[in-house]
C-alpha positions as CSV (number, residue, x, y, z in Angstrom):
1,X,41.3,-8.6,12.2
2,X,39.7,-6.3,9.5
3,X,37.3,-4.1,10.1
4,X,35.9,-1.0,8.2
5,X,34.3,2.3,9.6
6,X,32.3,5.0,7.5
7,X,32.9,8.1,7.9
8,X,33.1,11.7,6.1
9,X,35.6,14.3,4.5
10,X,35.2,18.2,3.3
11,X,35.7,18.8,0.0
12,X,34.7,22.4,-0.4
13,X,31.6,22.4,1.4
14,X,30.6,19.2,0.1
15,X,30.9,15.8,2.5
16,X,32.8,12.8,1.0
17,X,32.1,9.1,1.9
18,X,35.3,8.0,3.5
19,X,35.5,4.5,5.0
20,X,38.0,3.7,7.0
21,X,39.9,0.2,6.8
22,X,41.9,-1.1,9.4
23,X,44.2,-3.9,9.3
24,X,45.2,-5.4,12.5
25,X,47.4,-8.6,12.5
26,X,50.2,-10.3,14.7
27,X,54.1,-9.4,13.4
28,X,56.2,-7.1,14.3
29,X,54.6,-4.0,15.8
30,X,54.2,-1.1,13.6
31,X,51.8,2.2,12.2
32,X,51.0,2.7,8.2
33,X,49.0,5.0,7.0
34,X,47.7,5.2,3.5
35,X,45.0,7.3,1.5
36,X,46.5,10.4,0.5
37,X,46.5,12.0,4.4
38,X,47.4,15.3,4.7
39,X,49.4,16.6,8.0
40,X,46.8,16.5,10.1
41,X,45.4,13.0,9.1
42,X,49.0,11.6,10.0
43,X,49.3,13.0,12.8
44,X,45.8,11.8,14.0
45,X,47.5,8.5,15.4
46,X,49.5,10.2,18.0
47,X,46.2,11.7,19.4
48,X,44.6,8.4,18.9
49,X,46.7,5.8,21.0
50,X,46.8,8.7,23.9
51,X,43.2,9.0,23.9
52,X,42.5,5.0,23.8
53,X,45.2,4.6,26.7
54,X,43.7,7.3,28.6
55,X,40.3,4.5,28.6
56,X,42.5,1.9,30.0
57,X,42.5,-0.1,26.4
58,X,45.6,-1.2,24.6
59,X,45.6,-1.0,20.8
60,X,49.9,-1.4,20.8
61,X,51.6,-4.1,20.2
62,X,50.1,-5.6,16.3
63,X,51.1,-4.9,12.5
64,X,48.2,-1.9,12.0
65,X,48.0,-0.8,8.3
66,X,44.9,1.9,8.0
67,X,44.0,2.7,4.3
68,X,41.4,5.6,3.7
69,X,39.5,4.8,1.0
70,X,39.0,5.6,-1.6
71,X,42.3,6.5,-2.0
72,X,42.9,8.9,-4.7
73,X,41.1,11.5,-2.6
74,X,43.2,13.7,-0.5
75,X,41.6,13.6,3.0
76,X,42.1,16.5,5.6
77,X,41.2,17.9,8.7
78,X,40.8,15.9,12.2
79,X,37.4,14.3,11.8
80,X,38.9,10.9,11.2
81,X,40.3,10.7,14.5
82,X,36.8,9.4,15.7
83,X,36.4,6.4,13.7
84,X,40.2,5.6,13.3
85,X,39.7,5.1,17.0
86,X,37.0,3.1,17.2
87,X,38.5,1.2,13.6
88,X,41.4,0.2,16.0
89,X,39.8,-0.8,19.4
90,X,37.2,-3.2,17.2
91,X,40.1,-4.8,14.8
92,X,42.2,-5.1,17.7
93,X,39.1,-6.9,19.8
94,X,38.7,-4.6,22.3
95,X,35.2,-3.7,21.9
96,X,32.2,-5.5,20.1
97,X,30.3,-3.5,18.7
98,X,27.0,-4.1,17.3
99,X,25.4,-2.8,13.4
100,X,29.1,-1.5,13.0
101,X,27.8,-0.7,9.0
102,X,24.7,1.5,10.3
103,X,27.5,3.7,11.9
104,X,28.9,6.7,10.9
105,X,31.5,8.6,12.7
106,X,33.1,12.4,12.7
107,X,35.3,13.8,15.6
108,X,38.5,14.8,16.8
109,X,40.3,13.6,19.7
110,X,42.1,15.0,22.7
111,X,44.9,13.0,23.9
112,X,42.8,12.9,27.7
113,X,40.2,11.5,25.3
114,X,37.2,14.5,25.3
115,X,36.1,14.7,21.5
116,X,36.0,18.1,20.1
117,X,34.1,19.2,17.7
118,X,34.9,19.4,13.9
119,X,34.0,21.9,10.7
120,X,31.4,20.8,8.8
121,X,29.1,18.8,10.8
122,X,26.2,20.3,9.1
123,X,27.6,19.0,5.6
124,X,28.4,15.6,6.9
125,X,24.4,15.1,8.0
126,X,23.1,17.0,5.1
127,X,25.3,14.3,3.0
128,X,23.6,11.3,4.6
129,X,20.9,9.1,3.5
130,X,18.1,9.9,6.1
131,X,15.6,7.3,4.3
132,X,18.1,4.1,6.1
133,X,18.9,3.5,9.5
134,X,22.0,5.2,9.8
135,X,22.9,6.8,12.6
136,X,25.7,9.6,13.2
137,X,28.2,9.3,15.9
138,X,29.3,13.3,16.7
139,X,31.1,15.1,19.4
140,X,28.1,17.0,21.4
141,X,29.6,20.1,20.5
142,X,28.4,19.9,16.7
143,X,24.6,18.8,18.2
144,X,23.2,22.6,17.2
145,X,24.2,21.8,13.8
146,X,23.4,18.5,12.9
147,X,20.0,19.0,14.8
148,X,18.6,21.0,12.0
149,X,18.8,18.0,10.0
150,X,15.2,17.1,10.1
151,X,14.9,12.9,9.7
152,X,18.6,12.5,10.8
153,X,19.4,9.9,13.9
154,X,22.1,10.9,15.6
155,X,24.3,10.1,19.2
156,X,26.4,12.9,20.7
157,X,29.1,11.8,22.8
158,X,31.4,14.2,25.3
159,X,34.2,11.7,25.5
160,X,35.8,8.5,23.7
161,X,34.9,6.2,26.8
162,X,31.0,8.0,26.9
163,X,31.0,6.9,23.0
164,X,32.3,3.3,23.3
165,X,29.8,2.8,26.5
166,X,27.1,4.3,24.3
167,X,28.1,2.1,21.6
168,X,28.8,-1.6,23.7
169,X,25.0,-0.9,24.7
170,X,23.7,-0.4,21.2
171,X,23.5,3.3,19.4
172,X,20.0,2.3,18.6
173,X,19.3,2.4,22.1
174,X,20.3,6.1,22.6
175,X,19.8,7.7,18.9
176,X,17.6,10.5,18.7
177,X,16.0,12.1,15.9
178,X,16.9,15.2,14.7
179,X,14.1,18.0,15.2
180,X,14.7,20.3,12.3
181,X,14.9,23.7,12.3
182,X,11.9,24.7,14.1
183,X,11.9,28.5,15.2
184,X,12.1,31.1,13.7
185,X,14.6,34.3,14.1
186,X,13.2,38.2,15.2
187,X,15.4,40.5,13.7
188,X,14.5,42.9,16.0
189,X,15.9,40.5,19.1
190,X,19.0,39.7,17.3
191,X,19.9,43.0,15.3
192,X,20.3,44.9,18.2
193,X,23.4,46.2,16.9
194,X,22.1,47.0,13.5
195,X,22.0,51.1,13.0
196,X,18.2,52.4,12.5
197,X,17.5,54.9,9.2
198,X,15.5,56.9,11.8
199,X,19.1,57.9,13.3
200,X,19.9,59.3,9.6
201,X,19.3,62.7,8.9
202,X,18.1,63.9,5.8
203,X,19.5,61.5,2.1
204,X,16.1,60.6,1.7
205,X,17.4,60.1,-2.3
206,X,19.9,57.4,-0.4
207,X,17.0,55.8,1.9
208,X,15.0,55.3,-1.2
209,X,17.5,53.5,-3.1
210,X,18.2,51.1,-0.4
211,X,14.6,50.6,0.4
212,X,14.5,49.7,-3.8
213,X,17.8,47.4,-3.5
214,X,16.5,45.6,-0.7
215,X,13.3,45.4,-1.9
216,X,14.5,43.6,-5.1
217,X,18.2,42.3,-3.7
218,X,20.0,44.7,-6.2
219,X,23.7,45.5,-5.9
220,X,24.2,49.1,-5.0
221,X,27.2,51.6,-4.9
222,X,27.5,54.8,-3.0
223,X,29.4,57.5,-3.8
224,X,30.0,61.0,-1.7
225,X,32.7,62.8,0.1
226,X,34.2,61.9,3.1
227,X,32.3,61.4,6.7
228,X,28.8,62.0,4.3
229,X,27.2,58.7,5.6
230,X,28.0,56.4,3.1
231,X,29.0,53.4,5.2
232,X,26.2,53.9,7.7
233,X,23.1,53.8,5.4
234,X,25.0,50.4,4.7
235,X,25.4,49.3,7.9
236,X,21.5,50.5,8.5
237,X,20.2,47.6,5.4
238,X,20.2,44.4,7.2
239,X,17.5,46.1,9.1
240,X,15.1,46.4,6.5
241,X,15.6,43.3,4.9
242,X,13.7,40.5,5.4
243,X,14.1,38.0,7.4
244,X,15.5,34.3,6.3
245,X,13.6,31.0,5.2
246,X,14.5,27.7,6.2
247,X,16.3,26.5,3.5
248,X,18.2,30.0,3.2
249,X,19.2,29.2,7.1
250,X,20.5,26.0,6.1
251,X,22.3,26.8,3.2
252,X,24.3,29.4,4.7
253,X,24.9,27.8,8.4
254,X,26.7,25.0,6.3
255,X,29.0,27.6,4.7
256,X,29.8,29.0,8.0
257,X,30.6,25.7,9.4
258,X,32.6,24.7,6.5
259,X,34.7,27.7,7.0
260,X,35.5,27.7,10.6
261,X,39.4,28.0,10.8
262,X,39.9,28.9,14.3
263,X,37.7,30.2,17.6
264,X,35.7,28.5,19.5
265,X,34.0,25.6,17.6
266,X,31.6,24.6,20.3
267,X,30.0,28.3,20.7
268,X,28.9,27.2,16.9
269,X,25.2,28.9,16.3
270,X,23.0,28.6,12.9
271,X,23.3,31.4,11.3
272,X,20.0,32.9,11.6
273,X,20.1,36.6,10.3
274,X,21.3,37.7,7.0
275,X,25.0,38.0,7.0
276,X,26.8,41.1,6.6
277,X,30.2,40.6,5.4
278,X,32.2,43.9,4.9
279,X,36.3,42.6,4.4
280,X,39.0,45.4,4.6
281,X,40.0,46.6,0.9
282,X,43.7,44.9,1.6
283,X,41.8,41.4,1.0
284,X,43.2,39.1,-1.0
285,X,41.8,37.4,-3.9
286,X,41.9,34.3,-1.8
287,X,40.1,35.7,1.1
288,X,37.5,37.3,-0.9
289,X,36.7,34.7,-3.1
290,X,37.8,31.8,-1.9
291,X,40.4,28.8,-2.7
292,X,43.9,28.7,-1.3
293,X,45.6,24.7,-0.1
294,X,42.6,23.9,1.8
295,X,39.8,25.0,-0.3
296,X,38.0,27.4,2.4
297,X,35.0,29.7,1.4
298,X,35.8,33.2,0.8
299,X,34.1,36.2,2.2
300,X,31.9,36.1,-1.1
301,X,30.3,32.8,-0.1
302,X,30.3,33.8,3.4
303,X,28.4,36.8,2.5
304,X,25.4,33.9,0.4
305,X,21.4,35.0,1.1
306,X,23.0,38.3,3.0
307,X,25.2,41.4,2.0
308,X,28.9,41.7,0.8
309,X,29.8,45.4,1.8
310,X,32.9,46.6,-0.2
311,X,33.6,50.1,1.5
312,X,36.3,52.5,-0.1
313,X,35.6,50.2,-3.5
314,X,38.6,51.9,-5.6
315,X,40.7,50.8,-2.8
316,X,40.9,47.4,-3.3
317,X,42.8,45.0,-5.4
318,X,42.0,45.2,-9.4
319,X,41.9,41.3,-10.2
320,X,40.4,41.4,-6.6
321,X,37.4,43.2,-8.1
322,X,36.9,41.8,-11.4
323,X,37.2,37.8,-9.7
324,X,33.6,39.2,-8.3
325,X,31.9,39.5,-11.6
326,X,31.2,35.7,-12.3
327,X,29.2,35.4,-8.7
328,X,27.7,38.5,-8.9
329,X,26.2,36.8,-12.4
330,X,25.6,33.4,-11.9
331,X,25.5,33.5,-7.8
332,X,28.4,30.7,-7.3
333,X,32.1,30.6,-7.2
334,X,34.0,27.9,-9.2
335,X,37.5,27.1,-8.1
336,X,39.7,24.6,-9.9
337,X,42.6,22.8,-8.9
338,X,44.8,19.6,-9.4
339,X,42.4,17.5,-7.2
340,X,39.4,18.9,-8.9
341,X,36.8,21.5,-9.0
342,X,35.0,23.3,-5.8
343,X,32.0,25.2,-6.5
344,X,30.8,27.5,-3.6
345,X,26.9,28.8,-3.4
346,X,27.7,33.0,-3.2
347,X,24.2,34.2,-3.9
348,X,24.6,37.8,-2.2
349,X,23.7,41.6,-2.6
350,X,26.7,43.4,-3.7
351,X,27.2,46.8,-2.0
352,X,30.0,49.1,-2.4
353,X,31.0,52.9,-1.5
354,X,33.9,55.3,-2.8
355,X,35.1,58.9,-2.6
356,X,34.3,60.2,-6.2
357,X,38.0,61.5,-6.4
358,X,41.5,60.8,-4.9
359,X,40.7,63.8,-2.0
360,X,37.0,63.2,-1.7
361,X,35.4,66.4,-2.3
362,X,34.5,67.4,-5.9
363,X,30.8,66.5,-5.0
364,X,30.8,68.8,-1.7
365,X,29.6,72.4,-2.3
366,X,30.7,73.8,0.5
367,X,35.1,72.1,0.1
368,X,37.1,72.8,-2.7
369,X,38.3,69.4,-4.9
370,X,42.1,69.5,-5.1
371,X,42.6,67.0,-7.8
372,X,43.5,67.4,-11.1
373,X,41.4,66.1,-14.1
374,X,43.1,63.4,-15.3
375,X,43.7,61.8,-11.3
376,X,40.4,62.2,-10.7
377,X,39.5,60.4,-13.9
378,X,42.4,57.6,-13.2
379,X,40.7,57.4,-9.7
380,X,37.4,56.3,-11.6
381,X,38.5,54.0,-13.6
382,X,40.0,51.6,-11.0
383,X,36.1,50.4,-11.5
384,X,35.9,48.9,-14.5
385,X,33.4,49.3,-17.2
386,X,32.1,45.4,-16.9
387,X,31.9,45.8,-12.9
388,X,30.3,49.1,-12.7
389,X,27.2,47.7,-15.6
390,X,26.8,44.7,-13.2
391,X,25.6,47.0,-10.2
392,X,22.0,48.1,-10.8
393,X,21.6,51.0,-8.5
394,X,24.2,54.0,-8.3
395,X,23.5,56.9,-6.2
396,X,25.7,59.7,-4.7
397,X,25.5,60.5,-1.4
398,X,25.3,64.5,-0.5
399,X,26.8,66.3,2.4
400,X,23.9,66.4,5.3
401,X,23.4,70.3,6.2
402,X,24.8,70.4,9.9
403,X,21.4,72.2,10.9
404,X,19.3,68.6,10.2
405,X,21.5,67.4,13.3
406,X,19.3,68.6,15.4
407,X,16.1,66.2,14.4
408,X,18.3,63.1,14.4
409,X,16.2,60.4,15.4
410,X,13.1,61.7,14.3
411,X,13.6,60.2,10.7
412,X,11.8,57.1,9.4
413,X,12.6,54.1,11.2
414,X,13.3,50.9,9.7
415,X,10.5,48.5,11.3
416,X,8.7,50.9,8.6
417,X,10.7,50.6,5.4
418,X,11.1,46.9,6.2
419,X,7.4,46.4,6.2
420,X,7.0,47.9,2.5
421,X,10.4,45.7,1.9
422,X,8.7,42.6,2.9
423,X,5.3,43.4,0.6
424,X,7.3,43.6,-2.1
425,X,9.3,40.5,-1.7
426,X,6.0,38.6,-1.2
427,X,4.5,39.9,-4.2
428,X,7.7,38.3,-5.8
429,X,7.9,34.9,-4.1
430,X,4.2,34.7,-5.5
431,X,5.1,35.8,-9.4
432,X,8.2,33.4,-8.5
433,X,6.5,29.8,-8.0
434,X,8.0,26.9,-9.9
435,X,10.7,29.0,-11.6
436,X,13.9,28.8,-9.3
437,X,13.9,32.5,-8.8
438,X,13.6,34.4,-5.3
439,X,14.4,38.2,-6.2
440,X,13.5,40.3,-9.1
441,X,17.7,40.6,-9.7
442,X,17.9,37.0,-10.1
443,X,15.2,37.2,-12.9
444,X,16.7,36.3,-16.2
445,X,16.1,38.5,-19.2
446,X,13.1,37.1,-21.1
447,X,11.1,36.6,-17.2
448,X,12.3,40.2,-16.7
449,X,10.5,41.1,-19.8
450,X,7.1,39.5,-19.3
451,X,7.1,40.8,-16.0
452,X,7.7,44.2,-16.2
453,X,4.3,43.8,-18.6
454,X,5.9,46.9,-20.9
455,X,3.0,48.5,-23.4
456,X,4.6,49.6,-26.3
457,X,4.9,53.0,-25.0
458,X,6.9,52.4,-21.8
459,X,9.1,50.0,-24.1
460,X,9.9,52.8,-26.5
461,X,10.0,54.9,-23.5
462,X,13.0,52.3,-21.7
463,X,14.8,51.9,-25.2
464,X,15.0,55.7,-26.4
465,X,16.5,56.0,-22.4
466,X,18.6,53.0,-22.9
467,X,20.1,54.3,-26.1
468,X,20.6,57.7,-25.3
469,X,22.3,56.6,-21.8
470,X,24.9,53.7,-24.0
471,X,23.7,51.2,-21.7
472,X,24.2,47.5,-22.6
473,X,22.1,44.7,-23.1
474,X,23.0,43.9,-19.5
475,X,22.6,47.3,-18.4
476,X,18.9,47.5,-20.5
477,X,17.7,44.5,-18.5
478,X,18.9,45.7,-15.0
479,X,17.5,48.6,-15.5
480,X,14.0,46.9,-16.1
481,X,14.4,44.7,-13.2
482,X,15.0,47.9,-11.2
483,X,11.8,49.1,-12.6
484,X,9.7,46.0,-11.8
485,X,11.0,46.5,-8.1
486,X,9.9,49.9,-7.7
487,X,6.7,49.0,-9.4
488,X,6.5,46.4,-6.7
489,X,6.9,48.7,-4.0
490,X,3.8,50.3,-4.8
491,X,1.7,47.5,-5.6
492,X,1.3,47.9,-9.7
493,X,0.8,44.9,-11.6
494,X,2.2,46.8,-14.5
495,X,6.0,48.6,-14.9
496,X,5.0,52.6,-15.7
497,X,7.0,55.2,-17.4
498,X,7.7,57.0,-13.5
499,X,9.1,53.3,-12.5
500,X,11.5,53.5,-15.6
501,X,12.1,57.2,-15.0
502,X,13.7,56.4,-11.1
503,X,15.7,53.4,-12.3
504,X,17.2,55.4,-15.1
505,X,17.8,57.8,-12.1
506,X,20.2,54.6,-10.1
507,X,22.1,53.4,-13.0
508,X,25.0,56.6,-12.9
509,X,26.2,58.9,-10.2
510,X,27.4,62.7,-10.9
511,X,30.9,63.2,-10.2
């Protein structure tokens, strides 16, 4: 008997319509496999027959031949396990089961029979047509995640015997519709372990230009001596920035769930506050960006709608460095390989700190710099000229005078700087509507001109700097989207010559 189930693969973070066809006939007993399975497809009939014996059913004993269709399309991972399963007890007429073609199925198997649950659940719903009566057949594990897929009907099963008993009685019968996301996250209840700027002493200069690249979602670099506070004011940002929409929730918990490798797949969450991703400077090119034989997301798109923190910048790999310059432009990653091309959303604030030479201190007044001239200016150029003009605000951090230690905590908190953070951001989400755009970094030259709203002062005013400072076109039009964020912070409809003044301020450090 033939019988086909649908189903879904991962390619990238995208879902795949898989179906699977079994074959089973009288002849000499035997298992083939066909599609292009990888290792663990392959083994997925091992797991299979022990979970279907473990249900007292019998699937042995016929000429099986399972083709994965279609079947140029390499198919991994364990979510076929499900529906091979069910493809086996219906062909070999074990079950009935009714609306077969309204089904779709994702889940790995034990060989007691409990289904686990698989990576990139959230994809596999978001891939579905919500408009027709399909309904999804998951292990209740993945429920958190396919439950923000508002419209979707889905059945959860713990087991392969509670799914074939759900499914003998009709899924229509127990579907339930998926409620959306429908809450919405305090970043004060879940940042609990998020630093507070009142807790920094003195670098108001360093407070400010985080308030300004949060405020407008700019990539920053910090650059001071040693133990100056570099990597806390970074740590100290996701407090003031503001806090995620719906589709920003979405978009990132199905990157997360696309990447899972190993852990604890059922203590899955949405992620529901910005990310923070902050990889060791020993990262790979892979790791950071992305790729490898499976085609995970990297720590870039891990980092999308949050902060990708690259402490001890000169540190890390060169190629490393420079394979962030296309996301940190055009806000996605493109991967290519023989089985085609993956492209991976990694819209995210770039933020970076360094030592301004090999020893650290020829920015502290009160330690001598050891380093010779040309070290320190080998050091400096591990950044490169095209990745340093791609990061709009550039600040060094001073040594904090040990006699401000004693009003720590008294400082600014960040409930306060996040309030002025979020007027600005709504100011932008208004000048925003119908374009695409969310954040004054993301605007593109020409918007960036009209609205900055230059008079032909402040214009001759931004050149003359711009000129006199070498930047680039690129640089010219950061620094005006710098200026429109700062201009924002205070509420001007109009860009002003002390808005172009500070960002001119951001775009070098003093080494």
């Amino acid at each position: 008997m033939f019988r086909r189930i649908r189903s879904y693969c991962l390619f990238g973070i995208k879902a795949v319509p898989v179906c699977v066809e079994v074959d089973a006939s009288q002849g000499l007993p035997g298992f083939t496999l066909v599609g292009l399975p990888d290792n663990a497809v392959r083994e997925s009939r091992e797991r299979v027959v022990s979970a279907i014996r473990s249900i007292d059913k019998v699937v042995t004993g016929f000429r099986t031949t399972v083709n994965l269709s279609p079947a140029d399309l390499r198919k991994e991972g364990s979510a076929l396990d499900l529906p091979l399963a069910i493809g086996l007890l219906v062909a070999t007429g074990e079950i009935e089961v009714p609306d077969l073609d309204k089904l779709v199925f994702a889940g790995e198997l034990s060989l007691d029979g409990l289904l686990k649950p698989v990576r990139g659940a959230l994809s596999i719903a978001m891939a579905m047509d919500r408009k027709s009566d399909n309904i999804l057949v998951i292990p209740s594990a993945n429920e958190p995640e396919v439950s923000l897929v508002e419209g979707l009907r889905y059945v959860c099963a713990s087991s392969l015997k509670e799914c074939v008993e759900i499914l003998e009685v009709g899924a229509d019968r127990r579907a339930v519709w998926a409620a959306g996301l429908k809450f919405r996250t305090d970043v004060a209840a879940c940042g609990r372990d998020i630093p507070d700027f009142k807790n920094v002493v003195g670098m108001d200069g360093v407070k400010r230009a985080l308030e300004v690249a949060a405020a407008g979602a700019h990539n920053f670099l910090l650059v001071g001596s040693p133990g100056a506070g570099k990597t806390l004011c970074a740590k100290c940002l996701p407090g003031i920035l503001p806090e995620m929409s719906d589709d920003e929730i979405l978009e990132t918990t199905r990157i997360h769930s696309c990447a899972r490798t190993s852990g604890d797949l059922s203590a899955f969450r949405p992620v529901t506050v910005r990310p923070f991703r902050s990889p060791h400077h020993s990262a790979s090119m892979v790791s950071l960006v992305g790729g490898g034989n499976r085609l995970r997301p990297g720590e870039a798109s891990l980092a999308h709608n949050g902060v990708l923190f690259l402490d001890e910048l000169p540190e890390f790999n060169r190629s490393v460095l420079e394979a962030l310059r296309e996301p940190m432009e055009d806000g996605s990653i493109s991967v290519s390989r023989i089985s085609g091309t993956v492209v991976w959303p990694a819209r995210f604030m770039m933020g970076a700190a360094m030592n301004p030479c090999p020893c650290g201190y020829s920015m502290d007044p009160k330690r001598a710099c050891t380093c010779l001239p040309e070290a320190r200016k080998r050091y400096q150029e591990r950044i490169s000229g095209p990745l340093l003009d791609r990061i709009d605000i550039q600040v060094s951090v001073p040594p904090v005078d040990a006699s401000l230690f004693a009003g720590a905590g008294n400082g600014e908190p960040s409930s306060a700087i996040r309030e002025r953070v979020l007027m600005a951001r709504n100011l932008q989400r208004e000048r925003f509507k119908g374009t695409g755009f969310k954040s004054n970094a993301e605007m593109s030259s020409e918007f960036a001109r009209e609205a900055c709203g230059l008079t032909s002062k402040t214009e001759n005013f931004a050149i003359s700097a711009a000129d006199k400072m070498g930047l680039s076109a690129r640089g010219y039009y950061r620094l005006l989207k710098v200026s429109r964020t700062i201009a924002d912070l205070r509420k001007a409809p109009q860009v002003e010559i002390n808005d172009l003044a500070e960002a001119l301020r951001y775009r070098s450090f003093r080494s």
